[in-house]
DOSE-36381 format. One record per residue (C-alpha): residue in three letters; x negated, y, z. Coordinates in steps of 0.2 Angstrom, whole numbers, plus 5000, padded with zeros to 4 digits. Layout:
% residues N
ALAXYZ/...
***
This chain:
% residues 290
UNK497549055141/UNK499048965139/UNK498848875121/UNK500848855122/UNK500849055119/UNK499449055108/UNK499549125092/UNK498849035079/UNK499149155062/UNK497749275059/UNK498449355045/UNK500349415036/UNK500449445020/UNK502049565014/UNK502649564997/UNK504049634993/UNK504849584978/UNK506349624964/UNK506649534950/UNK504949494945/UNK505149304951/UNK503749254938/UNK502549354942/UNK502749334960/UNK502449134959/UNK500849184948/UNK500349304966/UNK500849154976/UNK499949014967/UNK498349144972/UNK498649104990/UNK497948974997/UNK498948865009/UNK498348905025/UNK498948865043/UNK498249035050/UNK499149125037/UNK500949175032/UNK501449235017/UNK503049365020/UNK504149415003/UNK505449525007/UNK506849554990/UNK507549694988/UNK509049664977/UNK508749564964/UNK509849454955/UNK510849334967/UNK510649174957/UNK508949204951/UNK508549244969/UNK509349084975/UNK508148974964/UNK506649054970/UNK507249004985/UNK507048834979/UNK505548834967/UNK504448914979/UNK504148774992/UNK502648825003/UNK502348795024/UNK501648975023/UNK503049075013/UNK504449145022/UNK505749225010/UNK507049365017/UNK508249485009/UNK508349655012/UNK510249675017/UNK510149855018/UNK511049995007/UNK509550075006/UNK508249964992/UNK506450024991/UNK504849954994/UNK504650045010/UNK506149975016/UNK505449795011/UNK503849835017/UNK504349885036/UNK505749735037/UNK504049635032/UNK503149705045/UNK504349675059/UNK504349485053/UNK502549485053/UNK501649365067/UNK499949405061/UNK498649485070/UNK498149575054/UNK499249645037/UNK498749635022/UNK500049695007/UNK500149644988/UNK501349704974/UNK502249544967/UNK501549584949/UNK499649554957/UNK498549444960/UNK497149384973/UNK495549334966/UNK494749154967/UNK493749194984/UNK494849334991/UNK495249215007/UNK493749175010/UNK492949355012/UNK494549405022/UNK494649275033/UNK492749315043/UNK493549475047/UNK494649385058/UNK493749415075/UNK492949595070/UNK492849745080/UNK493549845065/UNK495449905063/UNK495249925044/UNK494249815034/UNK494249885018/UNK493749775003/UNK493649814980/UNK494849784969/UNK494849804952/UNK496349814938/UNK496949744923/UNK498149824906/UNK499749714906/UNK499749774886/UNK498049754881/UNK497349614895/UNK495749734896/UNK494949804911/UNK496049964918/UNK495750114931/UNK496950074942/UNK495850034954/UNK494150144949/UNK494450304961/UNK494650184978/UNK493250074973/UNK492150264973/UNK492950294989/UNK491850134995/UNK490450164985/UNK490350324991/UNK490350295007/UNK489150125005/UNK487850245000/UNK487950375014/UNK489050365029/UNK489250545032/UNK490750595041/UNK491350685025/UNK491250485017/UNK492250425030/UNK493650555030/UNK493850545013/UNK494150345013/UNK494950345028/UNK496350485022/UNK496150465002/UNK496250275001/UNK498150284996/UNK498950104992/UNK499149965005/UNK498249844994/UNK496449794998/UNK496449825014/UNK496749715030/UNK497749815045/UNK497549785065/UNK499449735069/UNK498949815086/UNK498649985078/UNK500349985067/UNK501249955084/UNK500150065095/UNK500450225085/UNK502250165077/UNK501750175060/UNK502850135045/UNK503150155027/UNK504350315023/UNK505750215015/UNK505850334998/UNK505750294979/UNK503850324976/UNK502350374987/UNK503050265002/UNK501450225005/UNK500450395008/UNK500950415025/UNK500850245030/UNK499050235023/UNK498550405030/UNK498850365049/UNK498150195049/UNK496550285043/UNK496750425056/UNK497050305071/UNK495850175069/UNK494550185080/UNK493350095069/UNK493050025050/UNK492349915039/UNK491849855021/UNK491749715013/UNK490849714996/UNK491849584989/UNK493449614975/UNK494649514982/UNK496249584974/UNK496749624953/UNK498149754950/UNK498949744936/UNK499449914926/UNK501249944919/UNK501550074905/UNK503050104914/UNK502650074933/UNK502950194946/UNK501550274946/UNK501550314927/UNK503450364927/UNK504450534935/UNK506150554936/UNK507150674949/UNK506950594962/UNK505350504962/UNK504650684960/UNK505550744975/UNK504850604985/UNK503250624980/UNK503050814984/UNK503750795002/UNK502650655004/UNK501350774998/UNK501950895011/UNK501950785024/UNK500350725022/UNK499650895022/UNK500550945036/UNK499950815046/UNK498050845044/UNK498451025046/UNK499150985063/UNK497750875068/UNK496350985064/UNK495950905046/UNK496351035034/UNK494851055024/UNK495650855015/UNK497250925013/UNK497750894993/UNK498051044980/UNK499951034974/UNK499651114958/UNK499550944946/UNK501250894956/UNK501951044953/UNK501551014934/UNK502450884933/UNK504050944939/UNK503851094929/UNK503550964914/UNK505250874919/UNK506351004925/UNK506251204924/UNK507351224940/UNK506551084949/UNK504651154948/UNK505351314954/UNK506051224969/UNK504851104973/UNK503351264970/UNK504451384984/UNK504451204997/UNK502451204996/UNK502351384998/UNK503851375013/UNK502451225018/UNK500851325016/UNK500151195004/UNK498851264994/UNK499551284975/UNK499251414964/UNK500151404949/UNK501251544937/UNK502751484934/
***
């Protein structure tokens, strides 16, 4: 091989990032300085002059800095201009307002020659409010555990197609260009889909018992808030992701709408109504009187 052509990073690592400039040099300072990796933090719209002296304070070989330039400012968005940066021959994502553990590197990095396309490792969570262990992390790590104890292809599916957030996980590149997978660029859940066909289309997986990342839980983070249209895009990412195992055979782990529907039933009359006729149009599984 020719070493002029060769390349030498193993690993990209995608943040993106939006006015949280003091966390995200608390994530970075969790990342050790490595030639084989890169560190990728795409912005998405936070305030010019604040952004220009991250620009400056942030002074690593390993950390490339872009803008999303786009009308359109979500983390999907961020996430997939990250990945078309990315040089890596794996992906591993983080949230700005996380952190890696002390020896989260080191377990990643013999991964690096596997035969794996997903190599799954723990992770665990912290309150922001009360600095005490939280359950962020609790139903992925049972996804593990679970499948530690028997691999049944039940245990696989499950972690292969329930194993939601990008975090904790390294990525083939090769199996994100292979099958053209990216992030739906929407206000919440941009990740279902994205997580769901790495999980479908890897040919072969593996875990790692070691906790290599810390989530930090918000009172009001996304996954803790509704509004209109987070609701909206997490029942069509619900339907999509329905849809898809449907169509490929997998129905029996398609997820029951009904607590979704709650919650647009909980925020808006009209809107529950809505959203329950677009499951049934969609032949998800509620049941629910409205």
């Amino acid at each position: 091989m020719n070493n002029a052509f060769k390349n030498d990073i193993k690993l990209s690592i995608i943040i993106p990032h939006k006015n949280d400039f003091g966390n995200l040099k608390r994530l970075i300072k969790t990342i050790p300085d490595q030639k084989q990796l890169e560190v990728i933090i795409v912005d998405d719209g936070s305030d010019p002059e604040k952004f220009n002296f991250l620009l400056r304070d942030i002074e690593a070989r390993n950390v490339h800095i872009y803008s999303n330039e786009t009308n359109l400012n979500n983390a999907g968005r961020s996430r997939n201009i990250g990945l078309n940066k990315a040089k890596g021959d794996w992906i591993l994502f983080a949230d700005s307002d996380d952190i890696f553990t002390e020896n989260a590197l080191q377990a990643i990095n013999k991964y690096f020659e596997a035969e794996a396309d997903i190599v799954f490792f723990y992770a665990t969570s912290i309150d922001d409010n009360s600095n005490k262990i939280a359950d962020r992390h609790q139903e992925y790590c049972e996804l593990l555990d679970n499948y530690r104890k028997s691999s049944s292809n039940h245990n696989e599916k499950m972690l292969r197609y329930r194993f939601f957030p990008p975090w904790a996980k390294i990525i083939r590149k090769k199996l994100i260009l292979d099958h053209d997978i990216v992030f739906d660029e929407i206000p919440a859940s941009n990740d279902i889909m994205f997580s769901l066909k790495v999980g479908f289309y890897a040919r072969k997986i593996a875990i790692e018992n070691t906790v290599i990342y810390c989530v930090t839980k918000h009172l009001n983070s996304l996954t803790a808030t509704d509004d209109y249209q987070r609701l909206i895009s997490r029942c069509q990412a619900l339907i999509d992701y329905n849809n898809f195992l449907r169509k490929n055979d997998n129905s029996n782990y398609i997820i029951n709408g009904r607590p979704l529907v709650s919650r647009c039933l909980k925020l808006s009359t009209f809107l529950g109504v809505y959203r329950y006729f677009i499951f049934l149009i969609n032949n998800t599984p509620v049941r629910i009187f409205i």
